[in-house]
C-alpha positions as a Markdown table, in Angstrom:
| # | Residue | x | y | z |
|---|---|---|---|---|
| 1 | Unk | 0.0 | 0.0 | 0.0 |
| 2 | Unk | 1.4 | 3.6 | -1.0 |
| 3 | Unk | 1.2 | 6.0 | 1.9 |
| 4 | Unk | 1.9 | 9.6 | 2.4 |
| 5 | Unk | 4.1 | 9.9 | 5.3 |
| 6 | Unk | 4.7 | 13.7 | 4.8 |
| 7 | Unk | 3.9 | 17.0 | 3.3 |
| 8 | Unk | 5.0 | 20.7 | 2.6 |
| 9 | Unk | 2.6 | 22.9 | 2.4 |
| 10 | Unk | 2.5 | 26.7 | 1.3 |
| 11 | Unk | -0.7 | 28.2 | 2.8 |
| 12 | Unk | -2.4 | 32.0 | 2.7 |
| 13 | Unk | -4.1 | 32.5 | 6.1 |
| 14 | Unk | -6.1 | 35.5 | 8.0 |
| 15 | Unk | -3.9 | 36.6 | 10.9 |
| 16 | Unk | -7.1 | 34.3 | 12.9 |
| 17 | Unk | -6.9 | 32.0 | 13.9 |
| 18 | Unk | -3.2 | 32.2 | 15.2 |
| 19 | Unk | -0.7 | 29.6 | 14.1 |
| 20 | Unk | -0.9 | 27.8 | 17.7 |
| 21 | Unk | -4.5 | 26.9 | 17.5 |
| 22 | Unk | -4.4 | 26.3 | 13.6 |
| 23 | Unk | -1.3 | 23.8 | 14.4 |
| 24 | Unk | -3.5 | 22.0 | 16.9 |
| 25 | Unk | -6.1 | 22.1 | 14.5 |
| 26 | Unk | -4.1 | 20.3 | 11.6 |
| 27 | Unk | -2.7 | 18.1 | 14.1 |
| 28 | Unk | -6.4 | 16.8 | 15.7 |
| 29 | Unk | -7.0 | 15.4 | 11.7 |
| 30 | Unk | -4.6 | 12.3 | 12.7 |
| 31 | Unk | -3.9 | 10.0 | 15.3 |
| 32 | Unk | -0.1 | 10.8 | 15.0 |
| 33 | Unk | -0.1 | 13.9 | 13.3 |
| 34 | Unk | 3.2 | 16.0 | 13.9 |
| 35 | Unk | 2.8 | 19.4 | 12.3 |
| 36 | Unk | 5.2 | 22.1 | 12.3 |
| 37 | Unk | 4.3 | 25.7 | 10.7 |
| 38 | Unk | 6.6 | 28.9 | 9.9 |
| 39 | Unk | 5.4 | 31.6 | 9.1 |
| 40 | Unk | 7.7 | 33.0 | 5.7 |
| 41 | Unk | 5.8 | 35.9 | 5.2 |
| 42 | Unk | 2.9 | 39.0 | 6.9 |
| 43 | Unk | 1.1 | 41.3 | 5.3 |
| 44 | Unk | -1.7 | 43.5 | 6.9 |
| 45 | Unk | -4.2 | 41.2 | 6.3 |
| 46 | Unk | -2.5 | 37.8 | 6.2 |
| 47 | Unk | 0.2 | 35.6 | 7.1 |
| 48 | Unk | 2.2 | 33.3 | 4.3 |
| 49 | Unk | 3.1 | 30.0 | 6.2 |
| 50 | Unk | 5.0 | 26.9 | 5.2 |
| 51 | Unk | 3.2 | 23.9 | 6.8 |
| 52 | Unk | 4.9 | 20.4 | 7.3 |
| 53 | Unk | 3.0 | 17.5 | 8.5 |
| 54 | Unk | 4.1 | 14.3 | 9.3 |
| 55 | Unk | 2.0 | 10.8 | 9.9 |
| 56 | Unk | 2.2 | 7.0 | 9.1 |
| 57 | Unk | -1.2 | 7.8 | 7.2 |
| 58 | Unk | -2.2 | 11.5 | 5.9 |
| 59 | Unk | -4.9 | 12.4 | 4.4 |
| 60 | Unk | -4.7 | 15.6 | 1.9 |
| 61 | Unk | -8.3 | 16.0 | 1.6 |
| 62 | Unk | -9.0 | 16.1 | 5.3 |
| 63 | Unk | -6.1 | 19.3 | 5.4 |
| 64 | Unk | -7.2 | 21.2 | 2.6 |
| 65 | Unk | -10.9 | 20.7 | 4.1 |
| 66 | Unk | -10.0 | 22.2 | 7.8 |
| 67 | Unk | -7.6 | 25.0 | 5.8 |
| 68 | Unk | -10.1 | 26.0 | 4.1 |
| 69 | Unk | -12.6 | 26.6 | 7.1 |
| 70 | Unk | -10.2 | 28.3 | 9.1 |
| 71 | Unk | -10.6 | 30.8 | 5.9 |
| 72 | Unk | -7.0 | 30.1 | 4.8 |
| 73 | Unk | -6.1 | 28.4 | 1.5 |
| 74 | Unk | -4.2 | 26.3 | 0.2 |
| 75 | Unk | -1.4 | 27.5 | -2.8 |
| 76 | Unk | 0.8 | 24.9 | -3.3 |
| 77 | Unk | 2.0 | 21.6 | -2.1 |
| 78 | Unk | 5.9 | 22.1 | -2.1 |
| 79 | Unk | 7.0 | 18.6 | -0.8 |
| 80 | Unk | 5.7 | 15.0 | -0.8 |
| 81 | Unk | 7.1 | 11.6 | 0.9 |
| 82 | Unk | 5.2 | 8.7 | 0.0 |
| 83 | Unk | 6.2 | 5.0 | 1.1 |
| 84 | Unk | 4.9 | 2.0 | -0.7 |
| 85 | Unk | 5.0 | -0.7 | 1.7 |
| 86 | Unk | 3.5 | -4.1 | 1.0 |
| 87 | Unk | 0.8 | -5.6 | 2.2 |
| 88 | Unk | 0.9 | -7.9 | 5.3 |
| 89 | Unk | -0.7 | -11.4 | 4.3 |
């Protein structure tokens, strides 16, 4: 089974939520979720952030879903690590 085990992610968001709760938020989406967020940009309005994630198991939709109703969105995805690991008889 092929599995993404990490992604890069270059996100516009509002300057609200802050990045602590919108971390947590990411990170709530998985059971093992590690995220990590810096923030590479600010405007007046908004904040340009590069978002890592890391899991045995992520799920792309699921992100782009809760980015998108924190009001942020999603640019670019800037990194992938899949694994294909075969299936346990």
């Amino acid at each position: 089974m092929v599995t993404v085990k990490r992604l890069v992610l270059d996100v516009l968001k509002p300057h609200q939520p802050g990045a602590l709760y919108f971390c947590q938020h990411i990170a709530r989406l998985g059971d093992d979720y590690q995220v990590c967020l810096s923030v590479e940009e600010v405007d007046e309005n908004t904040q340009t952030l590069q978002l890592e994630i890391r899991g045995a198991s992520i799920v792309l939709e699921s992100i782009e879903k809760a980015i998108a109703e924190m009001g942020a969105s999603l640019h670019s995805i800037d990194l992938v690590e899949v694994h294909n690991e075969a299936d346990k008889p």
